[in-house]
LOGUPA-159741 format. One record per residue: residue number from 1; x, y, z of N, C-alpha, C in turn. Coordinates in pm, whole numbers. Layout:
% residues N
resi / n_px / n_py / n_pz / ca_px / ca_py / ca_pz / c_px / c_py / c_pz
NUM / X / Y / Z / X / Y / Z / X / Y / Z
...
//
This chain:
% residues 254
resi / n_px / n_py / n_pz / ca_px / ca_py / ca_pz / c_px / c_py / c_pz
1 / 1204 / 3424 / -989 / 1286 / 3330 / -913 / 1422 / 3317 / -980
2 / 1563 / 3312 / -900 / 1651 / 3337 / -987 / 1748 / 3180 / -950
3 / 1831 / 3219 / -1057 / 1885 / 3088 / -1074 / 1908 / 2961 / -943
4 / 1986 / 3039 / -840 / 2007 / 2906 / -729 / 1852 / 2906 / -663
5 / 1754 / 2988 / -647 / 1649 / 2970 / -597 / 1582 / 2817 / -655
6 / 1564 / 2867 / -835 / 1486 / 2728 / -906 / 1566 / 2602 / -815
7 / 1695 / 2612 / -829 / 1773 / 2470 / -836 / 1697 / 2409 / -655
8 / 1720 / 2474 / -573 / 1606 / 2477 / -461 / 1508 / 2425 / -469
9 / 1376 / 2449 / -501 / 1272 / 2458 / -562 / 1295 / 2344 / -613
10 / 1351 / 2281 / -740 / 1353 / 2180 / -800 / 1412 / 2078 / -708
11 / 1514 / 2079 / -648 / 1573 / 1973 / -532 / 1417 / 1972 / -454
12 / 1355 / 2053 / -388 / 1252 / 2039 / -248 / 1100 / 1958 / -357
13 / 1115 / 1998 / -508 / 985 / 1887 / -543 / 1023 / 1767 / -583
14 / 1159 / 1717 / -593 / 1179 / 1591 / -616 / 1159 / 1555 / -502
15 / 1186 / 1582 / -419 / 1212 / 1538 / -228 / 1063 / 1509 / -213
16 / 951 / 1545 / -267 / 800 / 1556 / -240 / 750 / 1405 / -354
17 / 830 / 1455 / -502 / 739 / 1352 / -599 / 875 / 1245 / -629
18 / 988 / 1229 / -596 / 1073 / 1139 / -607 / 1141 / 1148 / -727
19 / 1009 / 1149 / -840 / 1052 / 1185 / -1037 / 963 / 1254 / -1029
20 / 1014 / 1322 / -1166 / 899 / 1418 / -1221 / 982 / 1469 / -1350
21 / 850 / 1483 / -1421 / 897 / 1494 / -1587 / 951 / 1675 / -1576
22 / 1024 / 1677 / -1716 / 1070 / 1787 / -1747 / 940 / 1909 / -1789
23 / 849 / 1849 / -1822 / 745 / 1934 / -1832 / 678 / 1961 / -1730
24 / 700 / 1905 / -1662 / 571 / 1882 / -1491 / 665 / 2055 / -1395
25 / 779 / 2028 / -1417 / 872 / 2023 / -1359 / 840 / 2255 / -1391
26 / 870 / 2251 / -1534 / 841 / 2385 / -1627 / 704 / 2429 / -1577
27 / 623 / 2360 / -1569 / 490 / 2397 / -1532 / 452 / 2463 / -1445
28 / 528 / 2389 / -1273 / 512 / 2391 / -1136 / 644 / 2547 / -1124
29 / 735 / 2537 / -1197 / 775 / 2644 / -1136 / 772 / 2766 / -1309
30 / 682 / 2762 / -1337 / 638 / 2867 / -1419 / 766 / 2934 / -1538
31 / 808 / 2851 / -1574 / 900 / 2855 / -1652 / 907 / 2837 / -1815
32 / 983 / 2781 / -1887 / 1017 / 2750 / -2004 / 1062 / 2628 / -2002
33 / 1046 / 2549 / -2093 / 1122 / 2398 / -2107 / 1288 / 2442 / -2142
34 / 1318 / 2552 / -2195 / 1446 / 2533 / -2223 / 1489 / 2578 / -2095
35 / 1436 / 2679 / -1962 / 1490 / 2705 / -1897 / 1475 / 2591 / -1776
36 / 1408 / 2526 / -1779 / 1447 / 2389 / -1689 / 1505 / 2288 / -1712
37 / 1547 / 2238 / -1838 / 1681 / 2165 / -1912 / 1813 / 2286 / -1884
38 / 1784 / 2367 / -1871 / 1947 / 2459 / -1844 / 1912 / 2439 / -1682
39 / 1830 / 2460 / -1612 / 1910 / 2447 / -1478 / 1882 / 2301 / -1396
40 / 1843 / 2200 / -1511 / 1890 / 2073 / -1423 / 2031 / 2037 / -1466
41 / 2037 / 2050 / -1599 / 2244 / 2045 / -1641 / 2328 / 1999 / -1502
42 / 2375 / 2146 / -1439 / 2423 / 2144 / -1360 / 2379 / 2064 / -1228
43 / 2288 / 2014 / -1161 / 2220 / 1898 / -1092 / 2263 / 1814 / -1135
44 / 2260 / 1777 / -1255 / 2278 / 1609 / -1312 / 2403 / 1576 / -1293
45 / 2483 / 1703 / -1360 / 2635 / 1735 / -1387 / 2715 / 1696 / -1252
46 / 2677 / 1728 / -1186 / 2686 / 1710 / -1040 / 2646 / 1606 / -940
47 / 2578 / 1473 / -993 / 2503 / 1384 / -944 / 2411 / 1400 / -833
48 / 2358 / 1530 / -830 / 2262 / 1579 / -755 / 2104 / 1502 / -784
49 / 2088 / 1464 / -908 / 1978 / 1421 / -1007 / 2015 / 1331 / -1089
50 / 1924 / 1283 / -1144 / 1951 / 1188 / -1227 / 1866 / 1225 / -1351
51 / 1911 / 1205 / -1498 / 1836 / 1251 / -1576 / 1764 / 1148 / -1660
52 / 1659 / 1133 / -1717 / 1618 / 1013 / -1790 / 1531 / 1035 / -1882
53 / 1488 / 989 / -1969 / 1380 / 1027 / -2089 / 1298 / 1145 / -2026
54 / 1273 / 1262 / -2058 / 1174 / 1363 / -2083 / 1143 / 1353 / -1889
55 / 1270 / 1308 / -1803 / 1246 / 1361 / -1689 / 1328 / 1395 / -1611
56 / 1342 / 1397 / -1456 / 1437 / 1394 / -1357 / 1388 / 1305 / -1260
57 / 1538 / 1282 / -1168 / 1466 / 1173 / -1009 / 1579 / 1186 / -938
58 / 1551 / 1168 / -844 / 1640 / 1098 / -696 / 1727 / 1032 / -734
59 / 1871 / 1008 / -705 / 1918 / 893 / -733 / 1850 / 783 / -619
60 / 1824 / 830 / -567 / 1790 / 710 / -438 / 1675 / 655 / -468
61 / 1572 / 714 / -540 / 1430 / 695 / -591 / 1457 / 563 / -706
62 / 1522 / 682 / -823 / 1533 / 617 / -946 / 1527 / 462 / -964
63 / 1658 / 398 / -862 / 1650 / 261 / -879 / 1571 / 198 / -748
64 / 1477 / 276 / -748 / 1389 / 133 / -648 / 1290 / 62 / -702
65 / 1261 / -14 / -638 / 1140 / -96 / -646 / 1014 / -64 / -751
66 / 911 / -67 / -777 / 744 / 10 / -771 / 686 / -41 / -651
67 / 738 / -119 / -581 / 649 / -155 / -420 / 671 / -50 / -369
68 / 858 / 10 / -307 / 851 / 106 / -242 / 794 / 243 / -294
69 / 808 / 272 / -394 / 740 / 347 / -507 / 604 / 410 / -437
70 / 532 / 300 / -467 / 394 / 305 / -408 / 353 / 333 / -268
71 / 452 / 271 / -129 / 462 / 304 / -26 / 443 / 477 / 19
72 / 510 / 531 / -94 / 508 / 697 / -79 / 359 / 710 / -112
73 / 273 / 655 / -177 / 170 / 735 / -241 / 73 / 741 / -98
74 / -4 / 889 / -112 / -94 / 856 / 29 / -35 / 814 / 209
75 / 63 / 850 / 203 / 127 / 715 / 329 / 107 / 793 / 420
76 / 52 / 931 / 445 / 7 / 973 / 560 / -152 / 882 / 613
77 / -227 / 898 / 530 / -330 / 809 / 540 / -345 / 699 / 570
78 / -247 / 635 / 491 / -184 / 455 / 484 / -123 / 441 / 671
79 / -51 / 533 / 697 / -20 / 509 / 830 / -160 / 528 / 939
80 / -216 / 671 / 892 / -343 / 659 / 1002 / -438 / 543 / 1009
81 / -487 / 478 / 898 / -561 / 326 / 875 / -462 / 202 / 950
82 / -355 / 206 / 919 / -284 / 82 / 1039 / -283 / 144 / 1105
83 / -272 / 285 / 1142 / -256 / 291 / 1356 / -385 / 262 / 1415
84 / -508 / 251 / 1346 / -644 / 250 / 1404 / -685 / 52 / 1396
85 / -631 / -2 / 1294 / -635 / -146 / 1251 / -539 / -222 / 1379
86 / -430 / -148 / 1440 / -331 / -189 / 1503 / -367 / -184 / 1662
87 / -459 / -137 / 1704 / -529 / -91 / 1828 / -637 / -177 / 1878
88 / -687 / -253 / 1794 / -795 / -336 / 1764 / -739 / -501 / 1741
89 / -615 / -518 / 1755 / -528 / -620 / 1742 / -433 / -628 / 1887
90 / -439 / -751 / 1977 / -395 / -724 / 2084 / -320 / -844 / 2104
91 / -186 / -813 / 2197 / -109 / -914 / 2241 / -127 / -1061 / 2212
92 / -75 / -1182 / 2188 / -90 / -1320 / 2172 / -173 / -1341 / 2075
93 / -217 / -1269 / 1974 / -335 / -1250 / 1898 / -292 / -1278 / 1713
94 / -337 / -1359 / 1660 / -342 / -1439 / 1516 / -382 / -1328 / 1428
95 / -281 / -1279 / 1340 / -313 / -1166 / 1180 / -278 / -1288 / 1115
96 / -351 / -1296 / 1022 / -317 / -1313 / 829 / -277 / -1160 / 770
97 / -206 / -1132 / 710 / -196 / -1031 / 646 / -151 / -1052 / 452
98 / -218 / -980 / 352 / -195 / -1011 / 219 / -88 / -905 / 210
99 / 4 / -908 / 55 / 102 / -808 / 29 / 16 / -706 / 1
100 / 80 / -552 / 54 / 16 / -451 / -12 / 78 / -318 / 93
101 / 90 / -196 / 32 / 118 / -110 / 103 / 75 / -92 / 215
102 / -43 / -87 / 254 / -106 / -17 / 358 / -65 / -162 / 514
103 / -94 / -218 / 438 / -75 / -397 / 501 / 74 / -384 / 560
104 / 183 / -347 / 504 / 292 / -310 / 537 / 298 / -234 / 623
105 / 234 / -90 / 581 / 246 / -43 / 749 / 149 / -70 / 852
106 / 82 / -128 / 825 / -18 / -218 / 947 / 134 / -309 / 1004
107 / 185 / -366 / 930 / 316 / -464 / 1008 / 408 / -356 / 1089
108 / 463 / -264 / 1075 / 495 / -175 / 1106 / 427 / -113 / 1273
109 / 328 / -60 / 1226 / 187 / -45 / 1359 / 268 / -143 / 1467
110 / 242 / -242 / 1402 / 245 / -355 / 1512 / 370 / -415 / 1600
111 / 464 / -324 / 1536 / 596 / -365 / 1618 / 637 / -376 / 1772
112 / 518 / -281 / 1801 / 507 / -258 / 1975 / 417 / -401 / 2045
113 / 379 / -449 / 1922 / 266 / -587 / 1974 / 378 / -673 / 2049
114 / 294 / -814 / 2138 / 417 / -904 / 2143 / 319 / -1058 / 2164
115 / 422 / -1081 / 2104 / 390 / -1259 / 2079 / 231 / -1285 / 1996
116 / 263 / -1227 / 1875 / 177 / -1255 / 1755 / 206 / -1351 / 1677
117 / 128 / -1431 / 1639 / 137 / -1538 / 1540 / 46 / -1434 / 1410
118 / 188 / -1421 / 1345 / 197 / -1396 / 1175 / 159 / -1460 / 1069
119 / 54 / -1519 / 978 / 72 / -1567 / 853 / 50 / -1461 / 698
120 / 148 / -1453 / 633 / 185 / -1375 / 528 / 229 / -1436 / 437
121 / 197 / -1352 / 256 / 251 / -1384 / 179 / 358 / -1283 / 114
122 / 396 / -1176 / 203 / 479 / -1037 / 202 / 616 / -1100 / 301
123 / 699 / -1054 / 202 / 850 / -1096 / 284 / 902 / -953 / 335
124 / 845 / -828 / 301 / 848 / -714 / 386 / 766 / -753 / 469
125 / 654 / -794 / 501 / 573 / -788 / 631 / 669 / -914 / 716
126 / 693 / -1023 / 650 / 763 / -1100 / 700 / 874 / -1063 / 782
127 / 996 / -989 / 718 / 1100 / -927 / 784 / 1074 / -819 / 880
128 / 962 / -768 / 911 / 940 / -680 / 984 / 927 / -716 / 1139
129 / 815 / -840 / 1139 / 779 / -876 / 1206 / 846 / -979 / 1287
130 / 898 / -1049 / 1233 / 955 / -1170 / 1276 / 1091 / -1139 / 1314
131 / 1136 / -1278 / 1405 / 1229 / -1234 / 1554 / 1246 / -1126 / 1639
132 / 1108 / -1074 / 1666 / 1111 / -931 / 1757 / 961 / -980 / 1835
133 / 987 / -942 / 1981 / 925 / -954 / 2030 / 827 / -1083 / 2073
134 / 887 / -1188 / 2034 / 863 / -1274 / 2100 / 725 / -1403 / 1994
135 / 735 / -1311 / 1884 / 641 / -1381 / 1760 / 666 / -1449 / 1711
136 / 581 / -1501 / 1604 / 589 / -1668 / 1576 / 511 / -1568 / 1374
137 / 625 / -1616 / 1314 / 593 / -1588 / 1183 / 534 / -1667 / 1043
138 / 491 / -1715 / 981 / 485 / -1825 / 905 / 457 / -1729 / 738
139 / 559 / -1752 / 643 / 497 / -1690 / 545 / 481 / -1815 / 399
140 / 446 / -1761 / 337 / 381 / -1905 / 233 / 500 / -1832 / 166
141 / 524 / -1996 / 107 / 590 / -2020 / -16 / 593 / -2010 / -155
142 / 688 / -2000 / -227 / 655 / -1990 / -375 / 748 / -1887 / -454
143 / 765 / -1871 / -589 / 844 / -1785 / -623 / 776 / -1648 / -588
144 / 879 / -1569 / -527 / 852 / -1425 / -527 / 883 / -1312 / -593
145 / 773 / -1211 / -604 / 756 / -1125 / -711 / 868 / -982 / -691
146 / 913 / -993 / -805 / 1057 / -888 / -850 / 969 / -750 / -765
147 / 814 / -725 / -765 / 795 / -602 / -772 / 787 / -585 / -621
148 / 735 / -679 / -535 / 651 / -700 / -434 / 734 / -749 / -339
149 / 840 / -854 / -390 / 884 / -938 / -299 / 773 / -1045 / -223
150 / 672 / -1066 / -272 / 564 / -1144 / -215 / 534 / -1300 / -282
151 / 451 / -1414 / -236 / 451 / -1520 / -307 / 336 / -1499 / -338
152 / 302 / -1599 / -463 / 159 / -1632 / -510 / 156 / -1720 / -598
153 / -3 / -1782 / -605 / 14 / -1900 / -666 / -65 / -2027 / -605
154 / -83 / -2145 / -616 / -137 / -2229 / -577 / -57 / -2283 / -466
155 / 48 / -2281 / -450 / 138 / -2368 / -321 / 129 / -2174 / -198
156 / 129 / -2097 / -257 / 81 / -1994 / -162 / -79 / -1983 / -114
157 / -121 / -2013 / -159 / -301 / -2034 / -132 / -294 / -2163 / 13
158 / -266 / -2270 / -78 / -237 / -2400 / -20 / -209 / -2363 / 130
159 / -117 / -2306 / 127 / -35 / -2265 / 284 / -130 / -2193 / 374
160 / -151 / -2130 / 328 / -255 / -2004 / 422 / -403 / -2102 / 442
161 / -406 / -2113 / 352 / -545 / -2246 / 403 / -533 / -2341 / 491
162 / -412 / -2347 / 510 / -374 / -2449 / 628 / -430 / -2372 / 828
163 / -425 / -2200 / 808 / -430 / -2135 / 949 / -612 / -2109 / 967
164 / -599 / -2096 / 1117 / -754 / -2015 / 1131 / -692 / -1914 / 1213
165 / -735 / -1761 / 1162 / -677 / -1680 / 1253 / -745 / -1578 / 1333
166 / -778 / -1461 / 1361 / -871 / -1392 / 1468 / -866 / -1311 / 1385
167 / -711 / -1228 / 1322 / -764 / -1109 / 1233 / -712 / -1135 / 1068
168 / -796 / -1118 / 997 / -720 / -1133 / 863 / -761 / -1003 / 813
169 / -691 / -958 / 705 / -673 / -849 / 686 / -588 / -816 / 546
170 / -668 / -764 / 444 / -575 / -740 / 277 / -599 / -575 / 266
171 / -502 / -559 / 196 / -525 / -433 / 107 / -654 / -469 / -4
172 / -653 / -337 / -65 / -768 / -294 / -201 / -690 / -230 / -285
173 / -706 / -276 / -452 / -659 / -212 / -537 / -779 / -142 / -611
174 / -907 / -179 / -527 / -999 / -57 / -624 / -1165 / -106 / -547
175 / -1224 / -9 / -490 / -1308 / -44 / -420 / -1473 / 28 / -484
176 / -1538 / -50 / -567 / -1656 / 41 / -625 / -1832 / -32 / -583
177 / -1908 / 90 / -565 / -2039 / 38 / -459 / -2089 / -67 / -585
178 / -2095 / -132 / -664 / -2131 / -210 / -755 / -2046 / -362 / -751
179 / -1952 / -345 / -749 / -1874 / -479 / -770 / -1801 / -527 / -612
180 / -1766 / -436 / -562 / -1775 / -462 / -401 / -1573 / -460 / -450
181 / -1510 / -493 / -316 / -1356 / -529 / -319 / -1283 / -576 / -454
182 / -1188 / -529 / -586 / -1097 / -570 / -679 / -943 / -530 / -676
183 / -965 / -617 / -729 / -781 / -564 / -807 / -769 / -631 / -950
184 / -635 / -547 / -914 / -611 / -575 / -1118 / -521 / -691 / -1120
185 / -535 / -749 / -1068 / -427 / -912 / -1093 / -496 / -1010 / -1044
186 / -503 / -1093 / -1081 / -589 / -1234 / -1073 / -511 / -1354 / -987
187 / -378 / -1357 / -938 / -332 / -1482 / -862 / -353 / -1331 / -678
188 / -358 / -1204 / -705 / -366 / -1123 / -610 / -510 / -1101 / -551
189 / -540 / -1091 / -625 / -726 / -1149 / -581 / -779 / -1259 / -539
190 / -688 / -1382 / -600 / -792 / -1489 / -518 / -682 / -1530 / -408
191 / -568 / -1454 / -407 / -509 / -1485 / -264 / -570 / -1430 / -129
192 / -592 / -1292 / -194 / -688 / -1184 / -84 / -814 / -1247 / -35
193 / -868 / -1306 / -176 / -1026 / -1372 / -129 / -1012 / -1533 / 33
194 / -856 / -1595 / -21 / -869 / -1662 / 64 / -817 / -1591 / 193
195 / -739 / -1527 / 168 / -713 / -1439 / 325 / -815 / -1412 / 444
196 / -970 / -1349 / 370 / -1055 / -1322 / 420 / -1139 / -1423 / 501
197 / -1143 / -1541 / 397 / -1179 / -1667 / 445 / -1134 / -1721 / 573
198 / -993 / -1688 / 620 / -920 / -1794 / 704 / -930 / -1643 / 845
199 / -988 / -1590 / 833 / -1039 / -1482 / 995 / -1189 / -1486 / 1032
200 / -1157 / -1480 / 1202 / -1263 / -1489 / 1266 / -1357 / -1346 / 1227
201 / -1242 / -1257 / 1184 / -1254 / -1106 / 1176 / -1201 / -1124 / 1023
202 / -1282 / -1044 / 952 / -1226 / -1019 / 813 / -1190 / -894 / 762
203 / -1128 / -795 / 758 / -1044 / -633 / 773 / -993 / -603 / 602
204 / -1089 / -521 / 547 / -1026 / -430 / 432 / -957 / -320 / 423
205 / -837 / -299 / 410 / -792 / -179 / 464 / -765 / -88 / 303
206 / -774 / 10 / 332 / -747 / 93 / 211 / -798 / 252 / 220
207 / -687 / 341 / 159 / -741 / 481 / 151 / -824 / 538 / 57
208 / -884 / 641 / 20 / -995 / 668 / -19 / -968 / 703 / -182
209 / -828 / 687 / -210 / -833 / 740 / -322 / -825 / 579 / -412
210 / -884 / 480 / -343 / -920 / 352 / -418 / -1082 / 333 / -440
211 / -1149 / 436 / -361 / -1304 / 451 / -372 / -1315 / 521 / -558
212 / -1449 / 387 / -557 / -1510 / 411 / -710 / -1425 / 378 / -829
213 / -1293 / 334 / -780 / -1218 / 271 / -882 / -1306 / 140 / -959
214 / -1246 / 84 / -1087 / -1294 / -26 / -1088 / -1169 / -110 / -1139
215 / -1152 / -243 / -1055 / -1052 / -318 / -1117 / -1054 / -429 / -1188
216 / -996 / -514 / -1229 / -963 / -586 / -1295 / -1033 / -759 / -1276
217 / -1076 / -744 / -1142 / -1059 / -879 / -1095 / -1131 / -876 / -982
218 / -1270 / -939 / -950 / -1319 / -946 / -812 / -1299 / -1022 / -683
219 / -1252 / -940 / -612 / -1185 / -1035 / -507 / -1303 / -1073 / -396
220 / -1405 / -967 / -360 / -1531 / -1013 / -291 / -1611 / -865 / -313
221 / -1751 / -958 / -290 / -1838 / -845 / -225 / -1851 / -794 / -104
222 / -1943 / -738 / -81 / -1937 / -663 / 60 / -1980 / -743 / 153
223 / -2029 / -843 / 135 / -2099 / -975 / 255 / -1942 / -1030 / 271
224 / -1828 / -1034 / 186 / -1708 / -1095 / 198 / -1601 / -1068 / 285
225 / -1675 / -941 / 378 / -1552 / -928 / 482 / -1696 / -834 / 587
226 / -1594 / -821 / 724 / -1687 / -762 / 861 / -1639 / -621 / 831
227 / -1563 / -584 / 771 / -1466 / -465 / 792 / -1415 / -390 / 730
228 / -1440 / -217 / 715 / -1327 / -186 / 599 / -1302 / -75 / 708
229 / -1178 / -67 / 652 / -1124 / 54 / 740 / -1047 / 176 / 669
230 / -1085 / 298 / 642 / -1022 / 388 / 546 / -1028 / 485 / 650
231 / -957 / 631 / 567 / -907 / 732 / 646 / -1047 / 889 / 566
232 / -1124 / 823 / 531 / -1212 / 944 / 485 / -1363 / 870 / 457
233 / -1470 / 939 / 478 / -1595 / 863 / 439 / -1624 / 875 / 281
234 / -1612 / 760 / 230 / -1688 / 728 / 125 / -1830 / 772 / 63
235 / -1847 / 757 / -58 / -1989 / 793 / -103 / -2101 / 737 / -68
236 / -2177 / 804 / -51 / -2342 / 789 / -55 / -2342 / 597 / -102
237 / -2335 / 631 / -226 / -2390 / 473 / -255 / -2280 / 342 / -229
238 / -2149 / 403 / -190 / -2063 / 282 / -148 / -2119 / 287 / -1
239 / -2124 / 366 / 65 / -2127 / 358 / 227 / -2277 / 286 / 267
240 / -2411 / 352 / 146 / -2505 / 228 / 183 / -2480 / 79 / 134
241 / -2403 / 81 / 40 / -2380 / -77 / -33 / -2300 / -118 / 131
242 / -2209 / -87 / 172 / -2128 / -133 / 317 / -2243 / -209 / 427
243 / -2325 / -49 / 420 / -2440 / -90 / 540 / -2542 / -248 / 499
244 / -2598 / -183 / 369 / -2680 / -309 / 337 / -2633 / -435 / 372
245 / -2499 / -451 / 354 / -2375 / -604 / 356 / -2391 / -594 / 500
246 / -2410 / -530 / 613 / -2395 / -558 / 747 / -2201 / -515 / 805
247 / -2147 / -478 / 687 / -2009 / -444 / 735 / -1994 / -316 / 792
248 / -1894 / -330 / 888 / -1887 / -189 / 934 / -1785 / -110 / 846
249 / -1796 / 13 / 912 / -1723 / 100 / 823 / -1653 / 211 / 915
250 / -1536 / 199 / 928 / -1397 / 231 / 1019 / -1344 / 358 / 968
251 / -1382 / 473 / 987 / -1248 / 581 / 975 / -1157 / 632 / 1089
252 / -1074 / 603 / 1019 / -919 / 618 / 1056 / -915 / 744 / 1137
253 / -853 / 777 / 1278 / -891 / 885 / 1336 / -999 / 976 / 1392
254 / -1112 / 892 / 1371 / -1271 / 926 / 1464 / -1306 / 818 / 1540
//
């Protein structure tokens, strides 16, 4: 591969991974470390790239978020789970929704809806939704998070306990047939846990590469929601732990 080819090549895998280390980088296109420090030079040199400890990135990447960050991971999937969650949700019709990627583009999904009553603790789901189409938004209060843009906390709990809604509906930060629904943050878990609480319908949404994780923090078991909805079937012993609980189990695109 010769010189303007790599620089190619290296532009089309940032475009795919956003960053990526200088070694990742030597690896994928079968190279030398000194010969991929000589042909990002000229990239950087050029503000094509951005260079940073032992890597490269986007300038457009570099300074974002880790919410939007995360939005990239999986988001073909992440979109097929809200287009199937979003179909099942109909006109004049009550979501709770918690912060979380997939939850985001479930808000998204739903832009074609009309006259939904919204309650959220996501000021992306918030801004998405609200003044379009004829909806009614309500998001809880509280300081919001640098990473997330979301509230949490006891005056955010407080709020959402105030609605009864038809669909409620959180993300998963780690879903294993033993401990049932977690995540790794503790004011994000027992916000999720009350989320579930306040629907007629209770909706786990999440892609498969959160199966068999284990996290930090139990947000419920499997008796704790009607619903999970992912884009691939799960294992043997999560999918009977689902059944045993009486929840159904939703893939995305069948």
């Amino acid at each position: 591969m010769n010189h303007s080819k790599r620089h190619s090549e290296i532009l089309r895998l940032l475009e795919d991974e956003g960053t990526i280390t200088i070694a990742e980088l030597a690896d994928k296109l079968g190279v030398s470390l000194e010969t991929v420090r000589r042909d990002v030079k000229p990239l950087a040199d050029g503000g094509s790239i951005l260079k940073m400890h032992g890597a490269i990135g986007l300038p457009s990447v570099v300074g974002e978020a880790p919410f939007e960050r995360r939005m990239r991971d999986n988001a073909d999937a992440k979109r097929a789970i809200a287009r199937t969650v979003a179909t099942t949700i109909h006109d004049g019709e009550s979501v709770m929704l918690d912060t979380g990627t997939t939850t985001s583009y479930l808000a998204r999904e739903l832009l074609g809806h009309r006259r939904l009553t919204v309650v959220t603790n996501s000021s992306d789901i918030a801004r998405t939704l609200a003044t379009v189409n004829g909806n009614k938004v309500y998001m809880a209060g509280g300081e919001l998070r640098s990473d997330s843009g979301a509230a949490f906390g006891i005056s955010a709990i407080e709020f959402v306990s105030r609605f009864a809604v038809t669909h409620a509906v959180i993300s998963a930060g780690a879903v294993d047939a033993e401990n049932g629904v977690m995540d790794y943050n503790l004011e994000e878990a027992e916000f999720a846990r009350v989320v579930l609480a306040r629907g007629q319908r209770s909706v786990v949404v999440t892609d498969h590469s959160k199966f068999g994780r284990k996290g930090l923090v139990q947000v419920c078991g499997f008796h704790g929601f009607t619903e999970l909805v992912t884009d691939k079937q799960p294992s043997d012993d999560l999918a009977q732990a689902l059944a045993d609980a009486g929840a159904q189990l939703t893939i995305a695109g069948r």
